[in-house]
KEKOLVEX-374488 format. One record per residue (C-alpha): x, y, z; residue in three letters. Coordinates in Angstrom, 3 decimals. Each point is the difference from the previous one (the first is absolute). Layout:
+----------+----------+----------+------+
:       px :       py :       pz : rest :
+----------+----------+----------+------+
:        X :        Y :        Z :  ALA :
...
+----------+----------+----------+------+
# end
This chain:
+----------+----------+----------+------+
:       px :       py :       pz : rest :
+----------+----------+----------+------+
:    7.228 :  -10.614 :   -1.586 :  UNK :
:   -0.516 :    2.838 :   -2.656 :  UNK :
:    2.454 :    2.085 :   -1.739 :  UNK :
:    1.389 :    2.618 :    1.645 :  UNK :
:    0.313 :    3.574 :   -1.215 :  UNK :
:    1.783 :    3.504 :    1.222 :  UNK :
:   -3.346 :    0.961 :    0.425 :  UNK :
:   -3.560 :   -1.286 :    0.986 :  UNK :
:   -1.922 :   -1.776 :   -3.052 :  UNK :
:   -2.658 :    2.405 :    0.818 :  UNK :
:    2.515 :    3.061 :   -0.282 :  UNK :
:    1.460 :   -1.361 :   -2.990 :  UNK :
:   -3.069 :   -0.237 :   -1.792 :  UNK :
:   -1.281 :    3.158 :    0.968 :  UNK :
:    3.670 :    1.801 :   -1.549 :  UNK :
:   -0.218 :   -1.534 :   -2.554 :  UNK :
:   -3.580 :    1.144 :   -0.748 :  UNK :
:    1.424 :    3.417 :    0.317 :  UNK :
:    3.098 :   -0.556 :   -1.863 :  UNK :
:   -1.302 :   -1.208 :   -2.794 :  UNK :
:   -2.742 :    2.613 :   -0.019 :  UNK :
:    2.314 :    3.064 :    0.179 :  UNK :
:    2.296 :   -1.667 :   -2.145 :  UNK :
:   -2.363 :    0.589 :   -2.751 :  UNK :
:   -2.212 :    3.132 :    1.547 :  UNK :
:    2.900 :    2.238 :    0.229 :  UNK :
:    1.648 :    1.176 :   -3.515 :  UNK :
:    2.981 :    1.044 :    2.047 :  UNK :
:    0.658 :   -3.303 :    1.387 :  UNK :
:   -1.128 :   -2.001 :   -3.321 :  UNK :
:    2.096 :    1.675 :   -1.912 :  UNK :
:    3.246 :   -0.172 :    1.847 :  UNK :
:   -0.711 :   -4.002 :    0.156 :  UNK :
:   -0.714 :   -1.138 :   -3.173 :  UNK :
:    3.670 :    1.808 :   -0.856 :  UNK :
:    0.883 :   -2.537 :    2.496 :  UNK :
:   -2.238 :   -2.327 :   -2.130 :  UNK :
:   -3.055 :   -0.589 :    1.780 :  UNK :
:   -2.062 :    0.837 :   -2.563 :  UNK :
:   -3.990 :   -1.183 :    0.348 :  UNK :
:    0.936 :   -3.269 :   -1.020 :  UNK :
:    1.915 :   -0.746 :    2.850 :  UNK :
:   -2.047 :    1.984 :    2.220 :  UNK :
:   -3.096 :   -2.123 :   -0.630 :  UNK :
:    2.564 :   -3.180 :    0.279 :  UNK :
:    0.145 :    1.811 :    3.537 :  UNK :
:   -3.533 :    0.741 :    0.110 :  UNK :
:   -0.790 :   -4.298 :   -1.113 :  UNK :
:    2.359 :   -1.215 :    3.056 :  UNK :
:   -2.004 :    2.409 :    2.285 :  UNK :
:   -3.012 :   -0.952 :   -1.266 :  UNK :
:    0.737 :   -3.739 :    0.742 :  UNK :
:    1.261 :    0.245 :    3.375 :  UNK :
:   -3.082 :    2.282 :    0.669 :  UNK :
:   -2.328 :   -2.649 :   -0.861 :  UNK :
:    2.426 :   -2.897 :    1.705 :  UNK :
:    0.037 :    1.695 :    3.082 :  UNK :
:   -3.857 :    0.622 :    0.186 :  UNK :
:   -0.861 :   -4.274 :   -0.851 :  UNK :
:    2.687 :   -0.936 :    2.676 :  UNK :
:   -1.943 :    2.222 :    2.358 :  UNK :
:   -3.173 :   -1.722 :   -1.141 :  UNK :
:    0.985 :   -3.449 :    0.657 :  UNK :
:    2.287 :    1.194 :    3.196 :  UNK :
:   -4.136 :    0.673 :    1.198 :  UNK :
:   -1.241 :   -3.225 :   -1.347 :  UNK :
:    2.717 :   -1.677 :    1.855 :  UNK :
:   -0.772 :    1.763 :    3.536 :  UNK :
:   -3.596 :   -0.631 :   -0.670 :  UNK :
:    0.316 :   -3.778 :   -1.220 :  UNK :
:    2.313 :   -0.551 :    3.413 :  UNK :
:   -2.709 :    1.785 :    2.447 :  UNK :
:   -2.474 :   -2.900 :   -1.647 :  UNK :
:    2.226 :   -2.640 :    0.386 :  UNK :
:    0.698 :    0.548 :    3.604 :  UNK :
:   -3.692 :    1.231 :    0.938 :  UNK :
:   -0.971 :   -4.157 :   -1.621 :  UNK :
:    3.103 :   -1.182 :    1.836 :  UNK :
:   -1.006 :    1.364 :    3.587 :  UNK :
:   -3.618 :   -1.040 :   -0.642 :  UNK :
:    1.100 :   -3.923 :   -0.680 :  UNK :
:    2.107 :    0.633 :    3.182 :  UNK :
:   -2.479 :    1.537 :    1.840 :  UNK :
:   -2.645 :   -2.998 :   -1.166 :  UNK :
:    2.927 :   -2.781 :    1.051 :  UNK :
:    1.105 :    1.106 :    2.684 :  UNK :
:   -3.343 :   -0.422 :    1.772 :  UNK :
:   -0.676 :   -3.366 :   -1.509 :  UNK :
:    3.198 :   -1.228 :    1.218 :  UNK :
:   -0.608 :    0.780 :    3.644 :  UNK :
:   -3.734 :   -1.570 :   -0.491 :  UNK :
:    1.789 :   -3.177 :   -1.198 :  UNK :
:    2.718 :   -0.081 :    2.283 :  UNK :
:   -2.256 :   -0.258 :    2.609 :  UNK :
:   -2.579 :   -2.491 :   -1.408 :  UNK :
:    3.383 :   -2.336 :   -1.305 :  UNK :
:    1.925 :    0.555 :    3.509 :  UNK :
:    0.278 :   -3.245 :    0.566 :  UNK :
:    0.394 :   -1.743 :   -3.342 :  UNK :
:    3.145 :    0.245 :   -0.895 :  UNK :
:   -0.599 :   -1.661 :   -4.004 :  UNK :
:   -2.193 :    2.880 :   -0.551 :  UNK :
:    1.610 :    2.302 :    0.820 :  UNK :
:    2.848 :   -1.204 :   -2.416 :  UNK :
:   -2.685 :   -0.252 :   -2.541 :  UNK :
:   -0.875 :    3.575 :    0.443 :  UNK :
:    3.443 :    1.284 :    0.294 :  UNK :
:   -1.061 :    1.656 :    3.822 :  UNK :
:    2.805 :   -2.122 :    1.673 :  UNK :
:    2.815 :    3.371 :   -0.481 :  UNK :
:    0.003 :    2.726 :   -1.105 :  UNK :
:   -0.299 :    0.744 :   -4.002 :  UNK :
:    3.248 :    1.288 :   -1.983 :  UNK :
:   -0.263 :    4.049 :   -0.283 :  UNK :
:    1.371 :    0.145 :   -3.813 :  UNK :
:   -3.112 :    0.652 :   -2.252 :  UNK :
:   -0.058 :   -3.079 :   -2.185 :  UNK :
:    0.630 :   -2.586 :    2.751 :  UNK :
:   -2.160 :    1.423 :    2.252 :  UNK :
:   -3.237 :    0.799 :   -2.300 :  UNK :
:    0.491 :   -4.022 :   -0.804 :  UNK :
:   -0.471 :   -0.670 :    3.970 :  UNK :
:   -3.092 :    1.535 :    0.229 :  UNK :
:   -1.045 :   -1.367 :   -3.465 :  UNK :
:    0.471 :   -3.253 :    1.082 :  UNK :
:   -1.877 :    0.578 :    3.672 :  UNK :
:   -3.246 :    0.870 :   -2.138 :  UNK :
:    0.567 :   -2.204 :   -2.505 :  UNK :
:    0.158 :   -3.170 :    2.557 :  UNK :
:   -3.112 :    1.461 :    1.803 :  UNK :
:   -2.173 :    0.280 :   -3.366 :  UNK :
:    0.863 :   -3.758 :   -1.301 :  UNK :
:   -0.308 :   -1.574 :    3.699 :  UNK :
:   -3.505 :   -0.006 :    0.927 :  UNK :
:    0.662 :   -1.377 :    3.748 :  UNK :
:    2.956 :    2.379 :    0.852 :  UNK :
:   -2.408 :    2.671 :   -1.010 :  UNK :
:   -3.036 :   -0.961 :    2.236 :  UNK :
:    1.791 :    0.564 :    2.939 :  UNK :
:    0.779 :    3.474 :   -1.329 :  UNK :
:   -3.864 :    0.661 :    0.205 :  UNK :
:    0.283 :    0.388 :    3.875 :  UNK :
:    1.901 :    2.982 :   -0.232 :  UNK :
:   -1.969 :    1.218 :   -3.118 :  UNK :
:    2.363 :   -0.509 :   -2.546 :  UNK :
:   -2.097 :   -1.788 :   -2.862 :  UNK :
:    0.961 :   -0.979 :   -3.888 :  UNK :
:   -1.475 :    3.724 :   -0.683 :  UNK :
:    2.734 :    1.664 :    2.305 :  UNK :
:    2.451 :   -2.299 :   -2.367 :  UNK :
:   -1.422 :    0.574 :   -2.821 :  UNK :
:    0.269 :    4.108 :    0.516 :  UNK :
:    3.656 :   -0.541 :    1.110 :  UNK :
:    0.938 :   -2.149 :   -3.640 :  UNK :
:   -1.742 :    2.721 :   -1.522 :  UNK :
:    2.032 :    2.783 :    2.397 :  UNK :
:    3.697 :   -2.076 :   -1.171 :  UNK :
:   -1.349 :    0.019 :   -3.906 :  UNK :
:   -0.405 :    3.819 :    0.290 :  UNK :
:    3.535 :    0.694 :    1.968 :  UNK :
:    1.715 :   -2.243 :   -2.873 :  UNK :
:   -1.762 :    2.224 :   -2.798 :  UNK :
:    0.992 :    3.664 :    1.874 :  UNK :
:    3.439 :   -1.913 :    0.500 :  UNK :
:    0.099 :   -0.609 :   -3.672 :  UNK :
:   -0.852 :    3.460 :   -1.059 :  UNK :
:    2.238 :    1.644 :    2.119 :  UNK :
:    3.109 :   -2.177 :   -1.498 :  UNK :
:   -0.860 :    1.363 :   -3.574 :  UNK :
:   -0.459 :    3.662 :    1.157 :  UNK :
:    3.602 :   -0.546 :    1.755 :  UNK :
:    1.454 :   -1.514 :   -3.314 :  UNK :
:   -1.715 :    2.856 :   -2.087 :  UNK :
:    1.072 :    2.184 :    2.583 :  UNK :
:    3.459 :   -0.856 :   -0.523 :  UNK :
:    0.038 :    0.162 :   -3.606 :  UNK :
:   -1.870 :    3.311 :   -0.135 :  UNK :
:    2.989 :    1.467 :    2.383 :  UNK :
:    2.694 :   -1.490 :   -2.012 :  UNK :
:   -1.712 :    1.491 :   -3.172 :  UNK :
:   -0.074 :    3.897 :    2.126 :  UNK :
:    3.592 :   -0.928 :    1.086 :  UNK :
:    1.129 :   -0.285 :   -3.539 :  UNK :
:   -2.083 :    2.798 :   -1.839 :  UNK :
:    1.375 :    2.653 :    2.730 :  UNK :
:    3.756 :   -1.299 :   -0.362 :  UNK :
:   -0.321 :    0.617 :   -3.632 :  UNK :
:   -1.151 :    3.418 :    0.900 :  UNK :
:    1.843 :    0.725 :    2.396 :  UNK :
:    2.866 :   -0.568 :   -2.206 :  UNK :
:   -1.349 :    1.932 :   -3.152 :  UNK :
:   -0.810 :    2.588 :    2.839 :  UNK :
:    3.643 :    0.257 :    1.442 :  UNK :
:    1.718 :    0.695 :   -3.509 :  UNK :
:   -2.831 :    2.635 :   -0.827 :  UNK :
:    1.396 :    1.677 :    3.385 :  UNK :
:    3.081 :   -0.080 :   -1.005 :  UNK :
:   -0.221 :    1.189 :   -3.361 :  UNK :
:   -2.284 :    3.124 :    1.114 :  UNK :
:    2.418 :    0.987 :    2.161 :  UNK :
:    2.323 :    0.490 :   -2.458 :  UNK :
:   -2.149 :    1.101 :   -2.417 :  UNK :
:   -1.716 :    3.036 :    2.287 :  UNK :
:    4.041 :    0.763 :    1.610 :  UNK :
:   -0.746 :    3.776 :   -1.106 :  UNK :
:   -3.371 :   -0.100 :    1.658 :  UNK :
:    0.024 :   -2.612 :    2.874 :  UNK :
:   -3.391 :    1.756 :    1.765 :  UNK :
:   -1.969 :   -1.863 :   -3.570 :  UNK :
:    0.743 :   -2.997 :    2.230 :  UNK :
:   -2.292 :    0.511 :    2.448 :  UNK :
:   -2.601 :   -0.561 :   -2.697 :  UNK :
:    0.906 :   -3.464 :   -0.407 :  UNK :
:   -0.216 :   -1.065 :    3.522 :  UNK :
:    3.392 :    0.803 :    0.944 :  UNK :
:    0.889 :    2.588 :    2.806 :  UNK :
:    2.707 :    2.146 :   -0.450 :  UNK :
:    1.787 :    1.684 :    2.776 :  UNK :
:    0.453 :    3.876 :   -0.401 :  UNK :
+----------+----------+----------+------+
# end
């Protein structure tokens, strides 16, 4: 779970933008803070943070996208082995009705696990058996499934395992790219707060000057 802020991360950026702007923009208000000691120096220390969540925000939303696209591909490969099985399954099942050992062999005897790993080793094993046992799959031929329909479906399993593969590493750069956003906008959000707080001290004789850091003032 991210941080969590008063505000949006969007609408914290975006003030800040502004604040840190005006800070500098307007004479009136860059004056009355650097007697409160923001000077430029710690204006661009302002400016650095800002700068830093800016850019940690934007790769987060990058690999956020590569994630979503990386888990459409992985379950677009995972329905098409399914798809592919499901229908070889029912041929078999009907060609091995009556042979109980084969249908042990081929794992057709109940029904396969639904967790991923357990499940993707079923119907590994069901092509696997057909492709190294020539006479299980000659009675296949009957209902047209041939070595080339096994051969596809090996080749359908080695491209789910690769999408699966790349969709883990966009999920675990995914997750570091968030908890790299999470921490740049704390620290901002922090730097942020106290440069509220001090500009509202420092503008007490002029409280509207807040409005041109972001902050509404009610009149």
């Amino acid at each position: 779970m991210g941080a969590r802020f008063k505000n949006s991360e969007t609408e914290l950026l975006t003030r800040s933008d502004v604040a840190l702007e005006n800070v500098v923009a307007q004479p009136a208000i860059a004056a009355a803070m650097a007697e409160m000691g923001y000077d430029s120096a710690l204006i661009e220390e302002g400016k650095g943070l800002n700068q830093a969540a800016h850019e940690a925000f934007k790769f987060n939303k990058t690999e956020d996208d590569e994630t979503t696209v990386a888990s459409t591909a992985f379950k677009e490969a995972k329905e098409a082995v399914e798809i592919v099985y499901r229908l070889h399954r029912k041929k078999a099942k009907v060609v091995y009705r009556n042979d109980p050992d084969a249908q042990i062999k081929l794992l057709i005897h109940k029904a396969l696990p639904v967790a991923y790993a357990s499940r993707l080793a079923g119907i590994e094993r069901f092509y696997d058996v057909l492709a190294a046992d020539e006479a299980l799959l000659a009675k296949m031929a009957r209902l047209k499934l041939t070595l080339d329909d096994v051969t596809q479906a090996k080749q359908l399993i080695a491209n789910l395992k690769s999408k699966r593969t790349t969709y883990l590493r966009e999920v675990g750069e995914s997750e570091s790219a968030t908890k790299a956003k999470d921490e740049a906008l704390a620290k901002l959000d922090d730097w942020m707060s106290e440069f509220y707080a001090v500009a509202r001290i420092a503008l007490e004789d002029d409280p509207q000057l807040l409005e041109a850091l972001g902050k509404a003032v009610k009149s």
